[in-house]
C-alpha positions as CSV (number, residue, x, y, z in Angstrom):
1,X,-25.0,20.6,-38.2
2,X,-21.3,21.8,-36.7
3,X,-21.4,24.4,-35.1
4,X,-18.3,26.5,-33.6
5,X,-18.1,26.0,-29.4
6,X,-17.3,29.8,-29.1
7,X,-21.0,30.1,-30.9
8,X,-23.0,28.1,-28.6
9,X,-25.6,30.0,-26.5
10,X,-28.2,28.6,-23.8
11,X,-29.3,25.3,-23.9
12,X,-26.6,24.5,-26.5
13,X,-23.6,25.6,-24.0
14,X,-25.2,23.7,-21.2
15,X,-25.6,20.3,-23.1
16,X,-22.3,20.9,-24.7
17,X,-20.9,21.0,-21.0
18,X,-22.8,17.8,-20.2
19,X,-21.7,16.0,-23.0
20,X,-18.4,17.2,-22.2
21,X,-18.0,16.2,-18.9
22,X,-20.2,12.8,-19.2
23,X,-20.9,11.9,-22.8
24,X,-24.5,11.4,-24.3
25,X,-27.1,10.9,-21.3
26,X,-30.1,9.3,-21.7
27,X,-31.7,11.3,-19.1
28,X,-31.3,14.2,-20.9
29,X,-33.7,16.4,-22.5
30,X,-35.6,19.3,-23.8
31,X,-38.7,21.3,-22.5
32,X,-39.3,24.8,-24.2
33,X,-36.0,25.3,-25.6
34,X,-34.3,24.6,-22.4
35,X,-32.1,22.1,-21.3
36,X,-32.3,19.6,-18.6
37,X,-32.5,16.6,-17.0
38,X,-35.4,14.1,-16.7
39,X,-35.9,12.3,-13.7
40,X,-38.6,9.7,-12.2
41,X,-40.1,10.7,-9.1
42,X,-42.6,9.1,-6.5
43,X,-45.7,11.3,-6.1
44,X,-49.0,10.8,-4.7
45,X,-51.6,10.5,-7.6
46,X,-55.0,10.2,-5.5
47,X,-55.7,10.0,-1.7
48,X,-54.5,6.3,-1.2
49,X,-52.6,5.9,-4.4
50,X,-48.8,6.6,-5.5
51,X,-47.3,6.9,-8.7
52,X,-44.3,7.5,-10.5
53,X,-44.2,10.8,-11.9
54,X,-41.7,12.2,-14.6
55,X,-40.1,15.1,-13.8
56,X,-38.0,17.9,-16.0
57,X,-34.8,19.9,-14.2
58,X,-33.5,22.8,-16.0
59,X,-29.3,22.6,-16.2
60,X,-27.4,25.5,-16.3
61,X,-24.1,25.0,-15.6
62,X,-23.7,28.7,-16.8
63,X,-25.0,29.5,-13.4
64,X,-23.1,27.1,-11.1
65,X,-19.8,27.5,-12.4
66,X,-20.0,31.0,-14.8
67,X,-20.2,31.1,-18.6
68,X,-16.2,31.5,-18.7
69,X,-15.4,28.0,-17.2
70,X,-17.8,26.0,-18.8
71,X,-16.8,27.6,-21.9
72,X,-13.5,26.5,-21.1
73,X,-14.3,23.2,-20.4
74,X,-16.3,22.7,-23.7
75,X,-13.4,24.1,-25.5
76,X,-10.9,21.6,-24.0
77,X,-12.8,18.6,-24.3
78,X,-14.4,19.1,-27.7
79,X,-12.6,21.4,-29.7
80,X,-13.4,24.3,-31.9
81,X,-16.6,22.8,-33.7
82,X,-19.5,20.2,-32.3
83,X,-22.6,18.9,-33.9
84,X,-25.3,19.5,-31.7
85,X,-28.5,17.9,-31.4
86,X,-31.3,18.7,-34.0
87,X,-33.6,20.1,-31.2
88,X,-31.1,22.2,-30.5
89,X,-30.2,23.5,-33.8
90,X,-30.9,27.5,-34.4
């Protein structure tokens, strides 16, 4: 589904600015409607015993660099329509 970039909200505007800047990441994804970024980290899993852990980073690059710039940014680099990803579909 296309959907206009001056209509994207939330999670949509943030992976739109991802996708903008880097292209489709495999270490992207979606927890509770929200957008992030999926990571492996090293944790402890018992007293003696380490294990690698999956981890889940909210983006927002609303919040880092205000909704005007990456709104800009999306605009520029992808024009006036994108097709988003399903999970992301309203």
């Amino acid at each position: 589904m296309k959907i206009k970039t001056s209509d994207l909200t939330g999670a949509q505007l943030s992976w739109a600015y991802l996708f903008a800047m880097y292209g489709d990441g495999p270490d992207w994804g979606f927890n509770d409607g929200r957008f992030g970024v999926i990571y492996t980290e090293m944790c402890q899993t018992g007293l003696d015993t380490y294990g690698d852990q999956e981890r889940f980073q909210e983006y927002c690059p609303q919040d880092l660099y205000g909704e005007a710039e990456v709104r800009r940014v999306v605009a520029t680099k992808l024009g006036e329509e994108i097709e988003v990803p399903e999970k992301l579909q309203p």
